[in-house]
C-alpha positions in Angstrom: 128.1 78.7 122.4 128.2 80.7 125.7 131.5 81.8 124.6 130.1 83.9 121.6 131.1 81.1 119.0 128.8 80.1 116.1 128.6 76.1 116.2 126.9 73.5 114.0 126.6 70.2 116.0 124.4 67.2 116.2 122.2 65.7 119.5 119.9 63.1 119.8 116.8 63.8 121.4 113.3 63.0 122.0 111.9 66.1 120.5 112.6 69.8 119.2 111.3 71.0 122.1 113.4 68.9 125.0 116.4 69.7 122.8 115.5 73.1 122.8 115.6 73.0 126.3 118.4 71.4 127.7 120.5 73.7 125.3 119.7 76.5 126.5 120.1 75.5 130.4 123.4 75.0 129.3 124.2 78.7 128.1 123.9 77.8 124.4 121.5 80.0 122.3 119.8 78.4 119.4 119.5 79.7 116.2 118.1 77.0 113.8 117.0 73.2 115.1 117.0 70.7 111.7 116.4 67.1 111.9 119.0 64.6 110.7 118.6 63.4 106.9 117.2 60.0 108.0 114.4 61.4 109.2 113.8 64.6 106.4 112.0 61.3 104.5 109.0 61.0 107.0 106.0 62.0 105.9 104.8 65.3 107.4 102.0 66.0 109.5 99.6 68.0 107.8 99.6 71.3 109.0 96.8 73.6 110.9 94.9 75.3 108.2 95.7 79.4 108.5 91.7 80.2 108.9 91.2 77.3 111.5 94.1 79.1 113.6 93.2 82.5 112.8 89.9 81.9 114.8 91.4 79.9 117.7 93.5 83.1 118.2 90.9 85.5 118.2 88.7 83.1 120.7 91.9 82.7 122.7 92.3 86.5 122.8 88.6 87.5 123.8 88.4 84.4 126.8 92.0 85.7 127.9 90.2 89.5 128.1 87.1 88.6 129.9 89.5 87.2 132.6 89.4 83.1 132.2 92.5 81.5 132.8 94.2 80.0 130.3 94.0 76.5 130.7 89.8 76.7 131.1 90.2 78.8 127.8 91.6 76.1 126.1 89.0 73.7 127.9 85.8 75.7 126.4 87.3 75.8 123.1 88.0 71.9 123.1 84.2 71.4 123.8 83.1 73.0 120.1 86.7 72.4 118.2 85.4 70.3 115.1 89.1 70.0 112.8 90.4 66.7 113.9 94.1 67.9 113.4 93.8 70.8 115.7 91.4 69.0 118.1 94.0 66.1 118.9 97.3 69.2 118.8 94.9 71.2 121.0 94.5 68.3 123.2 98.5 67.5 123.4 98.8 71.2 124.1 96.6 71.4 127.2 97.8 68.2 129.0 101.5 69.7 128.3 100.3 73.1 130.2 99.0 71.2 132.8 102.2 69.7 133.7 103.6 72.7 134.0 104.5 73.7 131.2 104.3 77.2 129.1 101.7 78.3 126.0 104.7 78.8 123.6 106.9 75.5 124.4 103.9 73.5 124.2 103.0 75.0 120.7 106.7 74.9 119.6 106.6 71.0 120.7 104.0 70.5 118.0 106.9 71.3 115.3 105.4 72.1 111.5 101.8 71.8 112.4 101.9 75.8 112.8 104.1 78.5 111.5 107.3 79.2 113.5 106.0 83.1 114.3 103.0 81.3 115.8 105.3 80.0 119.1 107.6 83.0 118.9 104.7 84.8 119.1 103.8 83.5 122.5 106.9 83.6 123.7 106.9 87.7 123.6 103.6 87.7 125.2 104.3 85.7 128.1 107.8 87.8 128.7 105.9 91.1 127.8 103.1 89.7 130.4 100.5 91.1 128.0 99.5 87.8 125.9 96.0 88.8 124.8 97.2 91.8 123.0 100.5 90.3 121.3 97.7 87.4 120.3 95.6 90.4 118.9 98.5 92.0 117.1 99.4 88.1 115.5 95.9 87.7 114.7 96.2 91.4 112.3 99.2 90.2 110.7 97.3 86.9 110.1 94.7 88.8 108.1 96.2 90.8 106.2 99.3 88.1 105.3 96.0 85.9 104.0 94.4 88.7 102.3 97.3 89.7 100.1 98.0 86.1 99.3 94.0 85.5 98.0 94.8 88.9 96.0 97.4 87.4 94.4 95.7 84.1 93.6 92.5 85.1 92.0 95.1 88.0 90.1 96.2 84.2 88.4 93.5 82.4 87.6 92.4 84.3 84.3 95.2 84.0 83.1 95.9 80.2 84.0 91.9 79.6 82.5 93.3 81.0 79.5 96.4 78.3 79.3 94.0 76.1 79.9 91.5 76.9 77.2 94.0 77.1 75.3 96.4 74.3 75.4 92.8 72.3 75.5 91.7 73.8 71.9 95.0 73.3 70.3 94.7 69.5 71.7 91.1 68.8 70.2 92.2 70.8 67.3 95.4 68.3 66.5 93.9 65.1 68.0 90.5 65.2 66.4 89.6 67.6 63.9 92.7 67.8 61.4 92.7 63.5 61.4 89.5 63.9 60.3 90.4 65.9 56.8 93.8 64.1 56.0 92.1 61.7 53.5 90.8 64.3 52.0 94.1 66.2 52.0 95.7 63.3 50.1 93.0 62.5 47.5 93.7 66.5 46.2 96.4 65.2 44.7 99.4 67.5 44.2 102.0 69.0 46.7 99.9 70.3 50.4 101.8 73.9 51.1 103.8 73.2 53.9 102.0 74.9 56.9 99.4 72.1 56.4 102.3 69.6 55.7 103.9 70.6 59.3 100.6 70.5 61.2 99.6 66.9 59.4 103.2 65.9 60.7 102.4 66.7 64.1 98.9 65.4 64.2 100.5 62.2 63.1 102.6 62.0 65.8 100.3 63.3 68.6 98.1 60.2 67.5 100.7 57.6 67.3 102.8 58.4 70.4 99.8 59.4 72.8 101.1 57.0 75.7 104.6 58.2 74.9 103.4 61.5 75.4 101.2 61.2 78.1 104.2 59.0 79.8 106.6 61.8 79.3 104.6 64.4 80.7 103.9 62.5 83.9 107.8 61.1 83.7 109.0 65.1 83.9 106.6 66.5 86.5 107.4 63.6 88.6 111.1 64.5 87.9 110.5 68.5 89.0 107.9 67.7 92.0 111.2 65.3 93.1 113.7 67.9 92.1 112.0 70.3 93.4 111.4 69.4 97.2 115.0 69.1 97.6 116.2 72.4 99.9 119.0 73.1 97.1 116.8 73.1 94.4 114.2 75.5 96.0 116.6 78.1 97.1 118.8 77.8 93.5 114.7 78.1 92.2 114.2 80.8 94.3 117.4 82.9 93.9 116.5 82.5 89.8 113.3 84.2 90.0 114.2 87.3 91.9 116.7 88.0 88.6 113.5 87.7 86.4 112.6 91.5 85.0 109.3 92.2 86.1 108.7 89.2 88.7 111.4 89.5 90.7 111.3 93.3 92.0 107.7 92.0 93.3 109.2 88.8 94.8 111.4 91.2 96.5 108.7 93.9 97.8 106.7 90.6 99.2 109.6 88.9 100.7 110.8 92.4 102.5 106.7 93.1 103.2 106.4 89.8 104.8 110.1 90.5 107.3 108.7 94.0 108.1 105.6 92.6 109.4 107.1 90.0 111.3 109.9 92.2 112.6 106.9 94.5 113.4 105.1 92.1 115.4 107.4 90.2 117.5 109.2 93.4 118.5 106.0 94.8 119.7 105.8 91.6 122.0 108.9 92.5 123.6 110.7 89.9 121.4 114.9 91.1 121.2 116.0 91.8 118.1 118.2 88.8 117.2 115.5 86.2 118.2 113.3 88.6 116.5 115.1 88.4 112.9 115.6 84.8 113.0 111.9 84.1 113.5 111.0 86.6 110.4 113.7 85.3 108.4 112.4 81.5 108.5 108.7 83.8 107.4 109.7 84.1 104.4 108.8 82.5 101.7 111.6 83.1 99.2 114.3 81.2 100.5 117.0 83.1 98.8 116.1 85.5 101.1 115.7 83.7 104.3 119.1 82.7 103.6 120.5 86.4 103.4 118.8 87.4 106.1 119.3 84.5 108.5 123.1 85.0 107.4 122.9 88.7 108.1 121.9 87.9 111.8 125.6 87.6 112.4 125.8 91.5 112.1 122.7 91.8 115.2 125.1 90.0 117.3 128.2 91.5 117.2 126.7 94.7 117.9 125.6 96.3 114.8 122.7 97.7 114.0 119.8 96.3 112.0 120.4 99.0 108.9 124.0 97.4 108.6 122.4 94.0 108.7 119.7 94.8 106.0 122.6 95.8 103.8 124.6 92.7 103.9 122.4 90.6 102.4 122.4 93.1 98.9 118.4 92.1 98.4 116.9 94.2 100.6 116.0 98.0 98.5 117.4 101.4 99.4 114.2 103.0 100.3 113.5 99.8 102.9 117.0 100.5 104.4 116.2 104.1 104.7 113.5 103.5 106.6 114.8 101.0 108.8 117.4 103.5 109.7 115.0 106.1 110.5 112.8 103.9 112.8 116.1 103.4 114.9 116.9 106.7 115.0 113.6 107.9 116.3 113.4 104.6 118.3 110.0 103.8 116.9 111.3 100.7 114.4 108.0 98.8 115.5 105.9 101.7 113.6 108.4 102.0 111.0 108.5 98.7 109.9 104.7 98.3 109.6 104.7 101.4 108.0 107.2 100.0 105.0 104.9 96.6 105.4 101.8 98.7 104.0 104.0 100.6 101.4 104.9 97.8 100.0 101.7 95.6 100.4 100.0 98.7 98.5 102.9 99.0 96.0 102.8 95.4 95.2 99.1 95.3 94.7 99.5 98.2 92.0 101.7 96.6 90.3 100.3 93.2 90.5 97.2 94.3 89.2 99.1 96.5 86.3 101.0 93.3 85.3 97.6 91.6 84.8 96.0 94.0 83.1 98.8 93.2 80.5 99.0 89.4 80.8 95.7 89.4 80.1 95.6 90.9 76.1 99.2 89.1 75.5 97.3 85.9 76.2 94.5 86.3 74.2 96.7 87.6 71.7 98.9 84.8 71.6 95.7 82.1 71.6 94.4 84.5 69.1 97.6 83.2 66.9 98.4 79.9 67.8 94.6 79.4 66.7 94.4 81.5 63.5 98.1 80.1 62.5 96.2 76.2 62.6 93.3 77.5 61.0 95.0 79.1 58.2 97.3 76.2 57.8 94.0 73.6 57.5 91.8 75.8 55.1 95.3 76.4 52.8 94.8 73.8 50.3 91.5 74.5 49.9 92.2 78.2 49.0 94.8 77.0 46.9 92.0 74.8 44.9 89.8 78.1 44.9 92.3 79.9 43.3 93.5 77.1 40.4 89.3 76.8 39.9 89.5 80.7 39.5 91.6 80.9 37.4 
């Protein structure tokens, strides 16, 4: 409220954007805009894809440089723009700037169909009055943000191929080979040594309840995809895995990688502070620690300083505090902050890549047994026959 007063209130509205609006001719400043629950059950728009608005930026950056206006920029990329999504938002965006309107509330009218750094983005260009080059500096944080995400990605999928491989042996191994020997088993004659006993049980079962199975399977992930899209649920899921031992001290580094750069790059657009840390904390992507940071905004606007913040919400590391502080002692936070960014981008890719390198052999080991346990289970009887015939 213009009186200082944090409020949580609800308006009707046409959109995000007139509500936006008409708040903030009335002296309120808005930290957080959520739609009512009747609505959270829409389906969503499907959002611009990262690489499709990666390159809009960097066309938008050069055509702003060689001296077109902005609204023929927009115009020539139109002409060639082949993803329908962006083509018809692109479209909505230009007619809006031809009424009038600015770069950044036309984008922020589009809601989820771009990142919420994307409009804040533009908003500290056009207040800095240098827009190409706050579009540049977005367009570097773009790349990189992708580049450590694909890192992290192929890191995973050995070691999901392995799961795979392996949960897929085990399957054909129970399903169609052991069935194949039971007869057998049971015309020995005699007692079966209870390994083999155990997997014949569970072969059994496999084959008689396979819709029960299947059912189940599908029953539960249907259960967790519903469980899990619920905001509760993801930040409880989220808060759990920055207490696991060697996953969470990287969720951390990310999470705090991911606010530095943000921080980094809005700030350089002329962006204040508090607007600033409410943008990076909805960046995020652990919403554990959106939440403490969001909450820790509360410290930016009574008049404390950002190191103070960073410490209230007990997440953020020593050494990231440290730094902080330094950065707005020198009064250079902007190159502080993308300093810790790279620390920890590098820091986290050492480790990521160490933690892999030990995922890997554990896997194979563990296949190595599940495997060998079966196999020595199914050939047991016939050792066992080996050895009376020996004897």
């Amino acid at each position: 409220m213009p009186s200082g007063e944090v409020v949580e209130r609800t308006f009707s509205a046409d959109d995000e954007a007139a509500l936006r609006t008409d708040l903030e001719q009335k002296g309120f400043y808005i930290f957080a805009v959520r739609p009512q629950s009747a609505q959270e059950f829409r389906f969503r728009r499907p959002r611009v894809k990262i690489d499709t608005l990666l390159m809009f930026c960097q066309e938008l950056a050069a055509l702003l440089k060689a001296g077109l206006p902005l609204l023929q920029s927009l115009e020539v990329m139109l002409e060639r723009q082949q993803d329908p999504i962006f083509r018809r938002s692109l479209m909505t965006v230009r007619d809006k700037i031809k009424t009038g309107i600015s770069l950044s509330d036309a984008f922020k009218a589009e809601g989820e169909l771009y990142p919420g750094i994307f409009s804040s983005t533009l908003v500290a260009g056009e207040r800095s009055g240098n827009l190409e080059g706050v579009i540049r500096r977005f367009v570097a944080y773009l790349r990189l943000s992708q580049a450590l995400k694909k890192k992290a990605v192929s890191a995973a999928v050995y070691p999901a191929v392995l799961l795979v491989l392996m949960f897929g042996l085990v399957a054909i191994l129970v399903v169609f080979v052991i069935p194949q020997f039971k007869d057998f088993y049971e015309g020995l004659g005699g007692k079966l040594p209870l390994p083999t006993r155990i997997l014949l049980v569970i072969s059994d079962f496999v084959r008689g309840h396979t819709l029960l199975l299947i059912g189940s399977i599908v029953g539960v992930v249907m259960l967790g995809l519903a469980w899990f899209r619920r905001d509760t649920s993801k930040m409880l899921l989220d808060g759990l895995l920055l207490k696991v031992p060697v996953l969470g001290p990287m969720m951390r580094m990310y999470a705090t990688s991911q606010l530095a750069r943000t921080l980094a790059t809005l700030l350089s657009g002329g962006l204040p502070l508090l607007s600033a840390l409410g943008v990076a904390a909805q960046s995020i992507g652990n919403r554990a620690v959106a939440a403490a940071v969001t909450a820790s905004a509360s410290h930016i606007r009574e008049g404390r300083s950002l190191t103070v913040a960073l410490e209230s919400t007990q997440i953020v590391d020593h050494m990231a505090i440290e730094m902080v502080k330094v950065g707005e002692q020198t009064g250079a936070l902007g190159d502080m902050l993308n300093t810790l960014a790279e620390f920890y981008d590098q820091e986290m890719e050492t480790r990521l890549a160490t933690v892999m390198g030990l995922v890997e052999p554990v896997l194979l080991v563990i296949m190595a047994v599940i495997v060998a346990g079966m196999l020595i289970a199914f050939y047991l009887p016939l050792f066992q026959i080996f050895s009376q015939l020996s004897r």
